[in-house]
PASEBA-1860 file (N, C-alpha, C; in nm, 3 decimals):
! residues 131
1> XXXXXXXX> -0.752/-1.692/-0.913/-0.746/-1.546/-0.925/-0.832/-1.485/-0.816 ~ -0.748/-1.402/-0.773/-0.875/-1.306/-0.625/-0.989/-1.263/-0.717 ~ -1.080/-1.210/-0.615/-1.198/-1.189/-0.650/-1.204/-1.053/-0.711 ~ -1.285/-0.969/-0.793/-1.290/-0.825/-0.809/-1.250/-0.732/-0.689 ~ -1.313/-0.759/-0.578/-1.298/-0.644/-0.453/-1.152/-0.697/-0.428 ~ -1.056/-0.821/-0.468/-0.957/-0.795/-0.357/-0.808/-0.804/-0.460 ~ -0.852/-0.806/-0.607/-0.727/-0.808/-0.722/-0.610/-0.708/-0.642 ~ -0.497/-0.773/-0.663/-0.412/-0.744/-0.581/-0.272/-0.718/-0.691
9> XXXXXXXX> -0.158/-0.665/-0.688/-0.054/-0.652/-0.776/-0.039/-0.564/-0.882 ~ 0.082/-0.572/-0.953/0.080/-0.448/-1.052/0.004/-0.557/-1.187 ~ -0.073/-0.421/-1.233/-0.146/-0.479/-1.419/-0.035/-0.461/-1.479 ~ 0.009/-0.327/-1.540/0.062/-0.294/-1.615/0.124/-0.145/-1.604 ~ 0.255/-0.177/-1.702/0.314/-0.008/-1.696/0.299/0.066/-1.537 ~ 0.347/0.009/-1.506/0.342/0.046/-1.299/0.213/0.080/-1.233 ~ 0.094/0.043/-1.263/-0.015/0.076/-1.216/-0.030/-0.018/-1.132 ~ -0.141/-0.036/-1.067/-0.206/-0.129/-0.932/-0.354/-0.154/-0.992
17> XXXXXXXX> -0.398/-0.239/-0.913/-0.542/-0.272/-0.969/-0.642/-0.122/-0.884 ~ -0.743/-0.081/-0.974/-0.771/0.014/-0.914/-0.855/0.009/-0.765 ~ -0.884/0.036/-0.686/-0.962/0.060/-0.592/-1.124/0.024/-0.619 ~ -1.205/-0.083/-0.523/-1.328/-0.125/-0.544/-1.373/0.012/-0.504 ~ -1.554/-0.016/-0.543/-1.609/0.175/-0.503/-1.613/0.106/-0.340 ~ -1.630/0.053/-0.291/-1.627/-0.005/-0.174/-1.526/0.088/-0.049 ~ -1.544/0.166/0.085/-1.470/0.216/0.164/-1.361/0.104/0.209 ~ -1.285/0.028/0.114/-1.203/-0.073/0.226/-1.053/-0.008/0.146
25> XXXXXXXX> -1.034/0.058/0.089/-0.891/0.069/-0.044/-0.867/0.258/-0.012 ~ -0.690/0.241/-0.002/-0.706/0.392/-0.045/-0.606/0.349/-0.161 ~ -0.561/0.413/-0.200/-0.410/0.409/-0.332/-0.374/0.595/-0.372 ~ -0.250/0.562/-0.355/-0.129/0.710/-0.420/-0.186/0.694/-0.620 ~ -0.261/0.575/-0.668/-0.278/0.585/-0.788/-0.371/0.644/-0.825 ~ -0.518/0.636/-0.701/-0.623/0.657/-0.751/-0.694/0.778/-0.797 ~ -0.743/0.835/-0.876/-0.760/0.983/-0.954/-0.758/1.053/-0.814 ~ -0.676/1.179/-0.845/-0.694/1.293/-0.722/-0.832/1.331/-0.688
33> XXXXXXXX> -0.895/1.361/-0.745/-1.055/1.397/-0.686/-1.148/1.274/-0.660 ~ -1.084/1.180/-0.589/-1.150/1.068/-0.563/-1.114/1.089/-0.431 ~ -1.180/1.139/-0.332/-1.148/1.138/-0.202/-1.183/1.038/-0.117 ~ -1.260/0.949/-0.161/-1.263/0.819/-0.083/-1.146/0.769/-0.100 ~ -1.080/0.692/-0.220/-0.991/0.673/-0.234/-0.789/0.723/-0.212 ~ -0.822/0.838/-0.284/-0.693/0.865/-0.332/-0.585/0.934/-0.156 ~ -0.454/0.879/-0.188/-0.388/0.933/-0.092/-0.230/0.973/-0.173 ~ -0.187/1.075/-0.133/-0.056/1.145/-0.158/0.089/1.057/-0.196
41> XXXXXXXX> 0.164/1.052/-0.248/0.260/0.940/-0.271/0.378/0.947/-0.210 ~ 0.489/0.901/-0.159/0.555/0.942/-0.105/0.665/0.966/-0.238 ~ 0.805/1.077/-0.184/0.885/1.096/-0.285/1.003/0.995/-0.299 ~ 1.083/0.971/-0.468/1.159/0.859/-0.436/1.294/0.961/-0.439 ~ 1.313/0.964/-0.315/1.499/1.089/-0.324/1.542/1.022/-0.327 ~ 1.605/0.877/-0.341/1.726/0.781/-0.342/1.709/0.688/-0.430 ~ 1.789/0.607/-0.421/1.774/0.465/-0.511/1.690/0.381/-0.482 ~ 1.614/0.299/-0.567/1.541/0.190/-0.514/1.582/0.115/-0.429
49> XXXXXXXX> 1.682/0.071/-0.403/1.751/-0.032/-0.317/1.738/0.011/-0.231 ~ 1.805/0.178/-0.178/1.773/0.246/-0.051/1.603/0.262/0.013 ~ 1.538/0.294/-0.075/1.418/0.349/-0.067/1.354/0.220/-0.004 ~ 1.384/0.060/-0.073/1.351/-0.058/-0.034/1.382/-0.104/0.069 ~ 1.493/-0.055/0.116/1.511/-0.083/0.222/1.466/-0.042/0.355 ~ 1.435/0.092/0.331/1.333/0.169/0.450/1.257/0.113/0.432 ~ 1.134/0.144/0.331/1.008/0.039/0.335/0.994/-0.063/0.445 ~ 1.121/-0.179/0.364/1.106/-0.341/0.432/1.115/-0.268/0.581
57> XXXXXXXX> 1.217/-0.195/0.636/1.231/-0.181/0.769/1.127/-0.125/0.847 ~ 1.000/-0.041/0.786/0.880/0.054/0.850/0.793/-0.081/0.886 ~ 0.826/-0.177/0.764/0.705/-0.290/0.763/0.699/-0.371/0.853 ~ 0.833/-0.382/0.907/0.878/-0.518/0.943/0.900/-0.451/1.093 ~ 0.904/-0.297/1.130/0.882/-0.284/1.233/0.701/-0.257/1.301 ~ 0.646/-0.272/1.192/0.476/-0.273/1.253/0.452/-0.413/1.304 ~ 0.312/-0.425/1.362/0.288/-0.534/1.391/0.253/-0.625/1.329 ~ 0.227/-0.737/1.380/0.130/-0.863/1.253/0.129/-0.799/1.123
65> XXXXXXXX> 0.262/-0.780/1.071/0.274/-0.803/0.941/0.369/-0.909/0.874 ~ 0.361/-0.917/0.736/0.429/-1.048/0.681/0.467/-1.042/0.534 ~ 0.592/-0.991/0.516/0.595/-0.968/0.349/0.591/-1.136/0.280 ~ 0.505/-1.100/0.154/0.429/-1.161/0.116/0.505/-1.154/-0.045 ~ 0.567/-1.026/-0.119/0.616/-1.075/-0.242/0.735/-0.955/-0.199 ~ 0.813/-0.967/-0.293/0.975/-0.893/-0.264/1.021/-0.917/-0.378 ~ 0.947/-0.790/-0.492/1.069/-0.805/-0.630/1.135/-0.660/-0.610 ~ 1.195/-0.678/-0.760/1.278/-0.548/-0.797/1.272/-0.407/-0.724
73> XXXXXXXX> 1.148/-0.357/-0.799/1.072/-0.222/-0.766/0.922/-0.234/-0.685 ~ 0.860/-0.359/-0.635/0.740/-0.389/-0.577/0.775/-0.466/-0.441 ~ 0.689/-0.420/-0.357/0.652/-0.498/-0.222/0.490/-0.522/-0.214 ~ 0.491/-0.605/-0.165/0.313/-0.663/-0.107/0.330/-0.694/0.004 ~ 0.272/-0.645/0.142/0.261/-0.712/0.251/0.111/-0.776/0.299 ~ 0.124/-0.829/0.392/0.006/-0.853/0.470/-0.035/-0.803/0.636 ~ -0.085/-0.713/0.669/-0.103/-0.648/0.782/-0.236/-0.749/0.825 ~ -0.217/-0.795/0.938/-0.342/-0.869/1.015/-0.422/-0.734/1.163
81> XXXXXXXX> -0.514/-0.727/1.131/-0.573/-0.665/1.239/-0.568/-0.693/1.376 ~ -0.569/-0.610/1.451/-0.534/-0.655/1.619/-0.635/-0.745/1.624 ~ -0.792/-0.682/1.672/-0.884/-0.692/1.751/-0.913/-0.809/1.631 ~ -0.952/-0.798/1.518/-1.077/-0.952/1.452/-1.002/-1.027/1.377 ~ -0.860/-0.943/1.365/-0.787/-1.051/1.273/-0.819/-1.051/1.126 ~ -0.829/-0.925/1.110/-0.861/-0.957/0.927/-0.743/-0.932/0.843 ~ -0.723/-0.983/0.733/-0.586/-0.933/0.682/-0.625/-0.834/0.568 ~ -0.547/-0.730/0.578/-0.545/-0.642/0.455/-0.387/-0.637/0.410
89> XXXXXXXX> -0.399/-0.600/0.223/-0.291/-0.658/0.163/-0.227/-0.447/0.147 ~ -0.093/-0.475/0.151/-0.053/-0.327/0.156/0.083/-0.356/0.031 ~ 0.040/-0.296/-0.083/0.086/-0.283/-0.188/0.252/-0.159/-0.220 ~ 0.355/-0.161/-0.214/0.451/-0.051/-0.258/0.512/-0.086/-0.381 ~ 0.498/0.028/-0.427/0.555/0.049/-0.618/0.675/0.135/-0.599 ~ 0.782/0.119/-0.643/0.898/0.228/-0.646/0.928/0.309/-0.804 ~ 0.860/0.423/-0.824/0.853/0.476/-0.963/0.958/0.544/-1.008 ~ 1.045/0.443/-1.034/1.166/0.558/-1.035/1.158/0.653/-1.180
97> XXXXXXXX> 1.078/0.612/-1.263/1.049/0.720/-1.359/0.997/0.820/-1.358 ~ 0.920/0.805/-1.197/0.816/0.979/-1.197/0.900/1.029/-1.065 ~ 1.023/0.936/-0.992/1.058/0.983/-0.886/0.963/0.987/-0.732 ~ 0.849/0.862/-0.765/0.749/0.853/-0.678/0.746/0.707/-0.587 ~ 0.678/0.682/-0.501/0.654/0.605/-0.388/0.561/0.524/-0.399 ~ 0.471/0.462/-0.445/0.313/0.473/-0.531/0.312/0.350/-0.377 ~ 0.184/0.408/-0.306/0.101/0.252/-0.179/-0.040/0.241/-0.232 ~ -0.049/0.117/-0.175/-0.245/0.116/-0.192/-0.248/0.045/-0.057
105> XXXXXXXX> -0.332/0.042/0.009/-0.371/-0.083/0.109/-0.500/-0.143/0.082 ~ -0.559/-0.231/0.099/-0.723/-0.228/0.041/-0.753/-0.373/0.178 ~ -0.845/-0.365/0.273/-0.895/-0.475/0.344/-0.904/-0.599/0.274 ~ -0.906/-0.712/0.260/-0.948/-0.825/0.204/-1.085/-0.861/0.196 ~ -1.165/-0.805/0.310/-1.348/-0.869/0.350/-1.361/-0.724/0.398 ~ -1.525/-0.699/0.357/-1.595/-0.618/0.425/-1.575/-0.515/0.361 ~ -1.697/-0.429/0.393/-1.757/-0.322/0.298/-1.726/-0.207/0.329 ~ -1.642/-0.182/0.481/-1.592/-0.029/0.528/-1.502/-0.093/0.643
113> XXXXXXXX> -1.395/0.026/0.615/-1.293/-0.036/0.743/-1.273/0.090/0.810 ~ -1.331/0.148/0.864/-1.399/0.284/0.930/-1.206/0.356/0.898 ~ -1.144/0.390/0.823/-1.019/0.455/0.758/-0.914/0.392/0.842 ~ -0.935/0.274/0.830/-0.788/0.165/0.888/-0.709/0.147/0.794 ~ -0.740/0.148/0.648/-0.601/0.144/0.533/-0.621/0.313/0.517 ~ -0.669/0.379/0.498/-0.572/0.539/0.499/-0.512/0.562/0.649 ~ -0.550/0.529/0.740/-0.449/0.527/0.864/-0.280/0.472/0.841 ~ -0.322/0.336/0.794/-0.217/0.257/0.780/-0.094/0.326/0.681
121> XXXXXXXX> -0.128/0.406/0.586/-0.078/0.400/0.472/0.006/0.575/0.483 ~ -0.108/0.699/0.630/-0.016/0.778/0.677/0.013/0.735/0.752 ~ 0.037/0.664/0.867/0.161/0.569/0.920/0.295/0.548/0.882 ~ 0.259/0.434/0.732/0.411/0.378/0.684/0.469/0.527/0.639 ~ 0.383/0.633/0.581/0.455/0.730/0.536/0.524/0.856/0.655 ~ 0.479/0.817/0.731/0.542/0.901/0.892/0.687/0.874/0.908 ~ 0.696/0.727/0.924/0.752/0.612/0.957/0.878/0.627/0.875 ~ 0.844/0.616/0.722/0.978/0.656/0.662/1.032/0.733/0.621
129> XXX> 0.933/0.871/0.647/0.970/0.984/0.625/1.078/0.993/0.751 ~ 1.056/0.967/0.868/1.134/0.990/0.960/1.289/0.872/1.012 ~ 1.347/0.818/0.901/1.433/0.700/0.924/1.553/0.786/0.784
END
């Protein structure tokens, strides 16, 4: 089992593991007035299948990345850093009950990733907003 800082996947009832207090995690789950954390979700206007399919294609057009699980309504990737090579795990939930997008990204090591997973995470949402 990963460690506390790096629990990874859905718990339950479509949630994600929450965010360490640690600067390495943002998440679309995490309470709105958590501004370290929390970031905006994207909307689900189509079908999962469609919606999955942009995703896989934003992912798979970034760099050093590597999908890592591929079910139903969930993706997990792995984004490796240019410069030190660290991997951070980048989480997508497809909610088709709230009509939502739900990401988290969270670093794997280290105590601040000076906003490289909230970068990452308005990125993928640029990315498929525009496809």
């Amino acid at each position: 089992m990963p460690s506390e800082e790096r629990k990874v996947g859905l718990v339950e009832d479509g949630k994600f593991y929450p965010c360490p207090e640690k600067h390495v995690c943002v998440s679309t789950q995490a309470p709105k007035d958590d501004e370290k954390h929390y970031i905006e979700p994207l909307s689900l206007n189509t079908s999962i299948e469609e919606a999955k399919e942009k995703m896989l294609e934003v992912i798979n057009s970034m760099s050093r990345t590597e999908i890592l699980e591929n079910k139903e309504n969930y993706l997990r990737a792995k984004f490796t850093t240019f410069l030190f090579r660290f991997d951070d795990d980048v989480e997508v939930y497809f909610d088709e009950e709230n009509n939502l997008i739900h990401l988290r990204s969270q670093s794997r090591i280290g105590g601040y990733d000076w906003g490289k997973n909230r970068n990452r995470v308005k990125k993928i949402k640029k990315k498929f907003n525009k496809i």
